[in-house]
C-alpha positions in Angstrom: 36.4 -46.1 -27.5 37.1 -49.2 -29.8 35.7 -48.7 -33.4 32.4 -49.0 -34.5 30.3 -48.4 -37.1 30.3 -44.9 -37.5 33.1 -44.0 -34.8 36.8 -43.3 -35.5 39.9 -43.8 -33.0 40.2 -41.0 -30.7 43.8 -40.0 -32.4 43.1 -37.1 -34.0 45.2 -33.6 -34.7 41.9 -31.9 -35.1 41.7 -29.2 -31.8 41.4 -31.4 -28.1 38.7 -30.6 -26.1 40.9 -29.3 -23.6 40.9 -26.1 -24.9 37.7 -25.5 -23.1 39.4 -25.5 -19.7 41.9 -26.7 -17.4 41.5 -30.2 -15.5 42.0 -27.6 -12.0 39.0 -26.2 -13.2 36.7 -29.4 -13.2 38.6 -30.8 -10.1 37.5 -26.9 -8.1 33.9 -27.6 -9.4 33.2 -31.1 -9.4 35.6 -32.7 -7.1 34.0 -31.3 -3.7 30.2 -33.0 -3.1 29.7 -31.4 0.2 30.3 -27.6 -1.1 28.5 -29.1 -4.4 25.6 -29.8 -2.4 25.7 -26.4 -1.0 26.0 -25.2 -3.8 23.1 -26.8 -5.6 21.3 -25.3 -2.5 22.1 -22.2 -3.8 21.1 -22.2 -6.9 17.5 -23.6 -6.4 17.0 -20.8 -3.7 18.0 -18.2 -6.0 15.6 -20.1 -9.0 12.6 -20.2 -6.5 13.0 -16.1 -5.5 13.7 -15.3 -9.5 10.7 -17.3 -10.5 8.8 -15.2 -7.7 9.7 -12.0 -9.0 7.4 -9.4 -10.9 7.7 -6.4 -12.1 4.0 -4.9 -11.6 4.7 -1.7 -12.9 5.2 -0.4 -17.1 8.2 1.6 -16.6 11.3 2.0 -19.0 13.1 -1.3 -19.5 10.4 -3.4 -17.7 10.3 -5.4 -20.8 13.7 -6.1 -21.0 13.9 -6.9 -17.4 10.7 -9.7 -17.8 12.4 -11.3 -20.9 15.8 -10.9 -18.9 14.2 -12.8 -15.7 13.0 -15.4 -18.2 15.5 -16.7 -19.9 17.4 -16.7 -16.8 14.8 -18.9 -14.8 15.2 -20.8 -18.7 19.0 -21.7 -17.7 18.8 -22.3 -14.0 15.9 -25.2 -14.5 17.7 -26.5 -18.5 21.2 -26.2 -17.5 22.3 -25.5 -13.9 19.9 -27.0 -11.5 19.9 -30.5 -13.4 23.6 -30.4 -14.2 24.4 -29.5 -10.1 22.0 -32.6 -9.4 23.4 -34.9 -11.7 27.1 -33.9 -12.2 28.1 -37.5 -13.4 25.8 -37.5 -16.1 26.8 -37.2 -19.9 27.7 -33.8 -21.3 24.8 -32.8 -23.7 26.2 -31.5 -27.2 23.7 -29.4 -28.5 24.0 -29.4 -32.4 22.5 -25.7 -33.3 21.8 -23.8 -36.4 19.8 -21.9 -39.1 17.7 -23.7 -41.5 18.9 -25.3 -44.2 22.7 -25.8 -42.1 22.5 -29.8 -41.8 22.5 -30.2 -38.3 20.1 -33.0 -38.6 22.5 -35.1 -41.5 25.5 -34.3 -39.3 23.6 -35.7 -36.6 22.8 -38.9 -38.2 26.6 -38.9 -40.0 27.9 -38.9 -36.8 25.5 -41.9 -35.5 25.8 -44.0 -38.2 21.9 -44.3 -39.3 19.2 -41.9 -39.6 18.0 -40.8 -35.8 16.6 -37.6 -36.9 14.8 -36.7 -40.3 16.2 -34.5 -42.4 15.0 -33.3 -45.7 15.1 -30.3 -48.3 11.4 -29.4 -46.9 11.4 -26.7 -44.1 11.0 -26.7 -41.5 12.6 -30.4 -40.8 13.7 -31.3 -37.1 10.3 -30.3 -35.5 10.5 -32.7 -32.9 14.2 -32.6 -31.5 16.1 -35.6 -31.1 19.0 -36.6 -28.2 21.2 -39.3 -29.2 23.0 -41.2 -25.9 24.7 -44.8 -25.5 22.2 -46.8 -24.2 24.2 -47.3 -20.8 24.2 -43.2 -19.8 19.8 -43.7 -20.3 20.1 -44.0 -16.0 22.0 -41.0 -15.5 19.8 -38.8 -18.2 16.7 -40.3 -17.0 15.9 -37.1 -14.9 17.1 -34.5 -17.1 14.2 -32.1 -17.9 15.4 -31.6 -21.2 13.9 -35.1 -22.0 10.1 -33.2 -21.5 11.3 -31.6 -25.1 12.7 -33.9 -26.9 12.5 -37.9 -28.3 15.6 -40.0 -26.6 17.0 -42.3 -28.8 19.9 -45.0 -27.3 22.7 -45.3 -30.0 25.5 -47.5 -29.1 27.7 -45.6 -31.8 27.4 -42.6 -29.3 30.5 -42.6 -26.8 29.4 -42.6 -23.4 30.0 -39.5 -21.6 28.4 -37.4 -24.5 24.7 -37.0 -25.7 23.9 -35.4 -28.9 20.9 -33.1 -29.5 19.6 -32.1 -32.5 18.0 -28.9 -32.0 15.3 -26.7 -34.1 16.3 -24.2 -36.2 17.2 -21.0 -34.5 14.9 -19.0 -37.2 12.5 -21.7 -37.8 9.2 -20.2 -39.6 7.5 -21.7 -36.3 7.8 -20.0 -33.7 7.4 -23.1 -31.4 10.8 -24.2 -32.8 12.8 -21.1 -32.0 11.4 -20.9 -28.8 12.2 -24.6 -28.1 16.1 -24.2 -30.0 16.3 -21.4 -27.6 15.5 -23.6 -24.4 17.4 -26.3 -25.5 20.4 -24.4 -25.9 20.5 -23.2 -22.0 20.6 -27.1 -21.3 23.7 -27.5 -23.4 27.4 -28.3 -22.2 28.3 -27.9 -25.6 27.4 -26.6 -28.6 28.1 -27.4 -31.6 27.6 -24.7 -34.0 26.4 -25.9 -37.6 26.7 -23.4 -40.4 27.8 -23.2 -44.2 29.6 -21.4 -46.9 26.7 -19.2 -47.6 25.5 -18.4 -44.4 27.9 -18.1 -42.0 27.6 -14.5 -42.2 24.5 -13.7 -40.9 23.4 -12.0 -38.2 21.3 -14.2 -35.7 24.0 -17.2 -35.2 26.2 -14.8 -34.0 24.0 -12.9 -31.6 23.1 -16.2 -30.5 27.0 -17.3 -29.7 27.1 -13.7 -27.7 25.2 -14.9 -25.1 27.4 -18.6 -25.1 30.7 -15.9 -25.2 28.8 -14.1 -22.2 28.1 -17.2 -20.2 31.5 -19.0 -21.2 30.1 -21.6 -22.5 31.7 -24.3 -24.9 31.6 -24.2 -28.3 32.4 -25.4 -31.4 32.1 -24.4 -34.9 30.9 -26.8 -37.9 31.5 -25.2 -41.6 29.3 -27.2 -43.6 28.8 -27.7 -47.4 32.3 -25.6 -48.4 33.5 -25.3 -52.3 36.7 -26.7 -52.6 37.5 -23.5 -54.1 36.5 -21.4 -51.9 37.8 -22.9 -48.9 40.3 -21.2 -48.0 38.4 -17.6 -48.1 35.4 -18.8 -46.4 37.4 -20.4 -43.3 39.6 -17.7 -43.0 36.8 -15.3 -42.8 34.9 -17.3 -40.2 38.0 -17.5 -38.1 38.5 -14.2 -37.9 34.4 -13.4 -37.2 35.2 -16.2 -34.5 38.3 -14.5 -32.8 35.6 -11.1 -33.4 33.4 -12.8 -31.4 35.9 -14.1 -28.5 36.0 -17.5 -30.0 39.3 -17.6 -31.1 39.9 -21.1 -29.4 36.7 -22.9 -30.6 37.5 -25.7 -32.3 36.3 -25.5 -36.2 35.7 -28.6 -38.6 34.8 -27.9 -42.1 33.0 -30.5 -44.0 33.1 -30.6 -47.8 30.3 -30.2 -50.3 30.0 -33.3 -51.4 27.1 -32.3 -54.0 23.6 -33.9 -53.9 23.1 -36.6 -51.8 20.5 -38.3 -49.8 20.9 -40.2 -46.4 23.8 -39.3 -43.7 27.6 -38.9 -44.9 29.9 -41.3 -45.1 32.2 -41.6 -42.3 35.4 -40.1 -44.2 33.3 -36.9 -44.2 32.9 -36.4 -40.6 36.1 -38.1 -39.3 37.5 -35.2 -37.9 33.9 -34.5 -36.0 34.0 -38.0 -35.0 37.6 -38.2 -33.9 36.8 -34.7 -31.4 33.9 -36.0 -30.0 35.6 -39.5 -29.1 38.0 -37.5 -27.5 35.7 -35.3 -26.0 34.1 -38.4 -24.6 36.9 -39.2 -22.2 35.8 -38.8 -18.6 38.8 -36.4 -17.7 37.9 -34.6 -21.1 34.0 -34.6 -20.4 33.9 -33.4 -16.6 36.5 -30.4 -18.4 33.8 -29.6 -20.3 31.4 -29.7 -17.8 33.1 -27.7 -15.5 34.0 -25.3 -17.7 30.5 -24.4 -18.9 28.8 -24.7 -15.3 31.4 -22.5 -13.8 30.9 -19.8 -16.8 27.1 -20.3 -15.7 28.2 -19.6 -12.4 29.8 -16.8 -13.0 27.5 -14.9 -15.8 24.9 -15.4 -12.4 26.5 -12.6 -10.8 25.7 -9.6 -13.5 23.0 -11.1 -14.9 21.2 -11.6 -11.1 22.5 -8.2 -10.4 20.8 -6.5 -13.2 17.4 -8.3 -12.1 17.9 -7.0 -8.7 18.5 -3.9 -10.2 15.3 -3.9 -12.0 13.6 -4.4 -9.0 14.9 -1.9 -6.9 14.0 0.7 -10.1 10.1 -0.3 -9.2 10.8 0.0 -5.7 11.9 3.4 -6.3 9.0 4.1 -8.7 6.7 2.9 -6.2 7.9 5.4 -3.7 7.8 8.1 -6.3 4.1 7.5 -7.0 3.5 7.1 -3.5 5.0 11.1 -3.0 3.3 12.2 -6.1 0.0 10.0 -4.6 0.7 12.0 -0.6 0.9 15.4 -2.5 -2.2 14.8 -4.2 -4.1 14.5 -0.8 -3.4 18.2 0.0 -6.0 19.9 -2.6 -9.0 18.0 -1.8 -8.4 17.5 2.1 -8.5 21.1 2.2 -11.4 21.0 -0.4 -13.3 18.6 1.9 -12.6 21.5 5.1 -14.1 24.1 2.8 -16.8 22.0 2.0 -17.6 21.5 5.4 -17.8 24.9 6.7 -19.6 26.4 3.8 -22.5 24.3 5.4 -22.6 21.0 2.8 -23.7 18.8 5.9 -26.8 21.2 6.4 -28.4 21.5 2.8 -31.1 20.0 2.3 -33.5 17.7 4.4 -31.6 18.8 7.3 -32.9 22.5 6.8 -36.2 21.1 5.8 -36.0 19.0 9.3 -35.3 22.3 11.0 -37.9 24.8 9.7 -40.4 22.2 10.6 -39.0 22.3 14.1 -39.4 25.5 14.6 -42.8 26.0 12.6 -45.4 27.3 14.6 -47.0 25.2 17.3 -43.9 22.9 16.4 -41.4 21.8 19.6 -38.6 24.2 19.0 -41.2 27.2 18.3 -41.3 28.4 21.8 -38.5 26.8 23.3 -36.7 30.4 24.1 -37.7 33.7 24.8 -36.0 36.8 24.0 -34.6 37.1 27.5 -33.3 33.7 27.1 -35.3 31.8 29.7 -36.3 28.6 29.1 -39.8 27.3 29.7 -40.8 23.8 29.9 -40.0 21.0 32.8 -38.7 17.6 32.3 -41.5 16.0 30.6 -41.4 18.5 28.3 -37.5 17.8 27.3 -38.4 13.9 26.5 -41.2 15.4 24.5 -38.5 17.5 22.8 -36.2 15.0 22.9 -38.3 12.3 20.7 -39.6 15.1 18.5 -36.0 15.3 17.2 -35.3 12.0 16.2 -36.0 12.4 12.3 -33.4 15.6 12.8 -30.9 13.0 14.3 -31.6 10.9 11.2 -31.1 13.3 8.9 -28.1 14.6 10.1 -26.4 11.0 10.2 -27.2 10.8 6.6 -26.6 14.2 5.2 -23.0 13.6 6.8 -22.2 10.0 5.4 -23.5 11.4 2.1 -21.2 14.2 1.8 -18.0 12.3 3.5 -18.6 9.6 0.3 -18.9 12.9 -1.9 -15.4 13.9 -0.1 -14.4 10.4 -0.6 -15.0 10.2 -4.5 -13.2 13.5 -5.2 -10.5 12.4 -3.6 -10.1 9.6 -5.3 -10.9 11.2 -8.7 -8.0 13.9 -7.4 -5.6 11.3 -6.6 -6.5 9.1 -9.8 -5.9 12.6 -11.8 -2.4 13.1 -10.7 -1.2 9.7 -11.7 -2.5 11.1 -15.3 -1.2 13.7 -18.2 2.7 14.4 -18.8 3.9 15.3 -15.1 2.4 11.5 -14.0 5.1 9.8 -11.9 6.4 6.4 -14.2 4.6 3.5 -13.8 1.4 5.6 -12.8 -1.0 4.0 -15.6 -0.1 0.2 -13.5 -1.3 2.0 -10.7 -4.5 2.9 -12.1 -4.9 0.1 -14.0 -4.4 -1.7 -10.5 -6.7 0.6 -8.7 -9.4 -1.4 -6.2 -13.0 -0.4 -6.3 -12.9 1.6 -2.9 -16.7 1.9 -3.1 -17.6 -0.3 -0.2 -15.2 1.1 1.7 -16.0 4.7 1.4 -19.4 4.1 2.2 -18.7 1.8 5.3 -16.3 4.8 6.6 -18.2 7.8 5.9 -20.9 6.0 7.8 -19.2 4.9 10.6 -17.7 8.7 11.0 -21.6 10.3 10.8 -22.3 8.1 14.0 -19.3 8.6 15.8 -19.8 12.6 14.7 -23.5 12.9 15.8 -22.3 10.5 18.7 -19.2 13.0 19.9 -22.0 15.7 19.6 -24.0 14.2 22.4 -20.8 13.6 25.0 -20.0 17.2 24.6 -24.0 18.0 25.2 -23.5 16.6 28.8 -20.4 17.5 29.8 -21.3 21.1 29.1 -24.1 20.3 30.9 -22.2 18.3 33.8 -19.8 21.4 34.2 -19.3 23.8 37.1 -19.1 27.6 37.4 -21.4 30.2 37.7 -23.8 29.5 34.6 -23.7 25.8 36.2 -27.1 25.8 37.7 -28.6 27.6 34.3 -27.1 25.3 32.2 -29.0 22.1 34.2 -31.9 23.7 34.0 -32.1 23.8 30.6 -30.6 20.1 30.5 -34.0 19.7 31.8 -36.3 21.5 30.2 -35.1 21.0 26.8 -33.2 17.8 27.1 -29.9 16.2 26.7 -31.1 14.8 23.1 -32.6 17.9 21.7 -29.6 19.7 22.5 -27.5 17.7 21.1 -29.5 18.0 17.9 -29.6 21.5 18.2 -25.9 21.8 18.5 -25.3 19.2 15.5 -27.5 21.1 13.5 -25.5 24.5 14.3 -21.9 23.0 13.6 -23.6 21.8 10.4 -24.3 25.0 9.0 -27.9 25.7 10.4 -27.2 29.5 11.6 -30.6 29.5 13.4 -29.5 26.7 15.6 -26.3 28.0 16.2 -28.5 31.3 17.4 -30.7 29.2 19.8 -27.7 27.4 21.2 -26.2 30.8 21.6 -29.0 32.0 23.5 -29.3 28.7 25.6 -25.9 27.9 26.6 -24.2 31.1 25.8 -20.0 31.1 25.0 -20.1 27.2 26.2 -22.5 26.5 23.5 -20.5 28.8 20.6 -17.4 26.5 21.9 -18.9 23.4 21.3 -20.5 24.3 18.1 -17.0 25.6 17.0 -15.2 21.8 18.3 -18.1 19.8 16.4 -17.8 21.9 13.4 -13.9 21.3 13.2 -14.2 17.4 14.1 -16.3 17.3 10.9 -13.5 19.0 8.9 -10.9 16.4 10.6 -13.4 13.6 9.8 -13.7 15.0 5.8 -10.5 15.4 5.9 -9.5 11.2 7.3 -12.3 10.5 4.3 -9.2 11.6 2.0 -6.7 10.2 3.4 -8.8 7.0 3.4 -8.8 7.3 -0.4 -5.1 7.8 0.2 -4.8 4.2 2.0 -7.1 2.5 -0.5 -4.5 3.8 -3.3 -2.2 2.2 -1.0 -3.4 -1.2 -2.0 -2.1 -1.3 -5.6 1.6 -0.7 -4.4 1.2 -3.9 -1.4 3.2 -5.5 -3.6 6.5 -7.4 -2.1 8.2 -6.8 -5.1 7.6 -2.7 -4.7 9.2 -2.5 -1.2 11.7 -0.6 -0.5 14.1 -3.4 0.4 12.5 -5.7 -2.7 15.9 -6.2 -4.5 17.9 -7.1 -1.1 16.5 -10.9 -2.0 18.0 -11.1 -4.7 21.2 -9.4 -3.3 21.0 -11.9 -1.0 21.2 -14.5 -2.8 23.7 -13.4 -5.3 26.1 -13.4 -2.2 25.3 -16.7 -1.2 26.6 -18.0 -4.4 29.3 -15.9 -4.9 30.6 -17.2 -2.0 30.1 -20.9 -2.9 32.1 -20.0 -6.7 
């Protein structure tokens, strides 16, 4: 670049920006657009299923894992995505610090005029600032970094390069950290301001871990430096920097020139000046480029991998609350049998239903004799029949009553064991997840009462369709008592009404024992689907994609799309 206000010839001894990579290295990554394409595919796949995953459940290093997935979604849309869809345009030098460093004076030193404010008030650069040549405004134009920050054209800025003024890393504001922190994962380069005084602490340097991690460029601005004390402060800072894994960034140490207001003058900065002309250079640029998009690229892999490991640790809490959730079923499945049997169905208004039944001068009160002979013809068996009605309507809802009781304690049992110290991890998101299964319970335990009472009427007539030698006996009381009031009779019996399960007894003999026996244990299967209903509602809170068992293979998947592309 020919001299301008502000610039210096690019002839410099100061360290070449081809330290940062080999020209093979921008040529493997740059020089290909049809695998670039591909590529670019790639890596907006993978952004789209990152962005999609969760981690629903509060287990150990879920936290980690959420910041983890966010800073990585972060780089893909600051950095990757919009340097793969753009690859010609300028490298973006992020200029990053603490407070107090003078990025923003270096920043204007190295334009020539004041593009960002800079003051002794804290904090300063609120709104960041990129610096470009007005002709590379095309190529930046769709840059999502630009949603951040004000865009200023400067034709002292070589083409090729943009300068951004970031926030201070530990701005008082937490808006400005969070935006430094963005802006960094949408650098090519940073350029890394400190000073004599501060160099030491401890945030810059966790910060440059992550660039060491990722491979990305950097470069290393001792600002403000004693002339005395020169030569112990940059010998210190090199050796933090070789530490670090940064023993080939390039460092410039600017003087203290004392107070001062307004940028430096350009005698200051040269040797800044001189590396980023250099650095300007197409060749020298796309090396930059390449070298920090294919560390990208490659601190995917491990970082993707540990996401995808994250994952598969819910999916595998998941199915550990799902055992603990199928082993909490068996106490109150066979809590709901008991209940059953003991006679729940029958206490209550289906007793009261009963004894009126069989009151005297009721239908029931002389429907047998002690020899067991029935008396009564067919008209009387409608009567019967009709008279029973109300018992048929009790029994319906004395079941669906105690089903939703069954229902609720198994819910209460299954809510319990994701509770207290031996609770499966992740079993309070669970609970906190848990849908009201109200409705539900209701709607089931209903719909079992009918299809009980209903099953108790098909096994009325085909007892009373059957053959052998009781055959005839059996229709005859069909027809004198009829197919309804048996059927209520039996109901009642498999209930828990004893006296009903003597009058079948005496009616029907071992056929009517049998079928009181296979309605009573339908009941207990029916109490015991009521559970594993409860079970199946539970079920609900882990219908999560991201808790399957295979949840992390989409992830994997991707990771070996783009290793194969790198």
């Amino acid at each position: 670049m020919s001299a301008q206000p502000g610039t210096v010839p690019a002839q410099s001894s100061v360290p070449a920006p081809g330290d940062f990579g080999e020209p093979s290295v921008a040529h493997h990554v740059l020089a290909r657009p049809l695998a670039q394409t591909s590529l670019l595919d790639a890596v907006r796949d993978l952004r789209r299923d990152v962005e999609a995953t969760t981690f629903p459940l509060e287990i150990a290093g879920v936290e980690e894992a959420r910041a983890s997935r966010a800073r990585l979604v972060d780089q893909l849309d600051e950095h990757l995505v919009p340097r793969l869809t753009e690859l010609s345009a300028p490298a973006v030098v992020v200029v990053a610090g603490s407070t107090g460093a003078g990025k923003s004076t270096l920043v204007n030193s190295l334009v020539g005029r004041e593009v960002s404010a800079a003051g002794v008030l804290r904090p300063t650069t609120r709104e960041p600032v990129l610096v470009h040549h007005p002709l590379d405004a095309d190529l930046l134009s769709h840059h999502p970094v630009l949603d951040e920050v004000q865009a200023v054209a400067a034709d002292t800025v070589p083409r090729g390069i943009a300068i951004l003024d970031a926030p201070d890393l530990d701005s008082v504001l937490d808006s400005n950290r969070d935006t430094a922190h963005r802006l960094l994962e949408a650098a090519d380069l940073w350029l890394f301001v400190t000073t004599a005084s501060r160099y030491g602490d401890a945030l810059p340097w966790r910060v440059l871990r992550s660039a060491v991690e990722r491979s990305t460029s950097v470069a290393m601005v001792l600002n403000r430096v004693p002339a005395a004390s020169l030569p112990t402060v940059r010998g210190d800072l090199l050796d933090r920097l070789r530490a670090h894994g940064l023993a080939g960034a390039p460092l410039f140490v600017i003087p203290d020139v004392g107070p001062h207001s307004g940028p430096l003058t350009t005698a200051v900065v040269a040797p800044v000046l001189r590396w980023l002309n250099m650095l300007a250079g197409p060749d020298r640029a796309r090396t930059v480029v390449a070298r920090t998009l294919r560390g990208a690229l490659a601190a995917l892999r491990p970082w993707v991998d540990e996401l995808a490991e994250a994952v598969q640790d819910q999916a595998d809490a998941a199915a550990r609350i799902a055992r603990t959730l199928d082993g909490a079923t068996t106490a109150p499945g066979d809590a709901a049998a008991e209940t059953i049997r003991a006679g729940a169905v029958a206490d209550g208004a289906v007793r009261a239903r009963w004894a009126e039944l069989v009151a005297k001068g009721a239908p029931f009160a002389r429907l047998v004799r002690r020899s067991g002979r029935v008396r009564g013809s067919g008209r009387t068996g409608r009567a019967r029949g009709a008279a029973v009605a109300p018992l048929m309507s009790d029994l319906t809802a004395s079941t669906t009553s105690v089903l939703t009781a069954v229902g609720l304690r198994g819910s209460a049992a299954l809510r319990a064991a994701l509770t207290g110290p031996s609770a499966p991890p992740g079993g309070s998101s669970v609970l906190a997840r848990w849908p009201d299964g109200e409705a539900s319970r209701v709607a089931a335990a209903e719909r079992a009462a009918r299809a009980w009472t209903g099953e108790g009427a098909r096994l009325v007539r085909v007892v009373l369709a059957g053959s052998g030698a009781d055959a005839r006996r059996r229709a005859q009381v069909g027809k004198a008592v009829g197919e309804d009031a048996l059927a209520a009779m039996v109901l009642a019996a498999a209930a828990g009404v004893d006296e009903a399960a003597q009058a079948v007894r005496t009616l029907l003999g071992d056929a009517g024992d049998d079928v009181v026996s296979a309605l009573r244990e339908d009941l207990v299967r029916r109490a015991r689907a009521q559970v594993d209903l409860e079970r199946t509602i539970a079920d609900r809170t882990l219908d999560d994609p991201d808790l399957a068992a295979d949840a992390s293979s989409r992830l994997r998947l991707r990771l070996a799309v783009l290793k194969g592309l790198t």
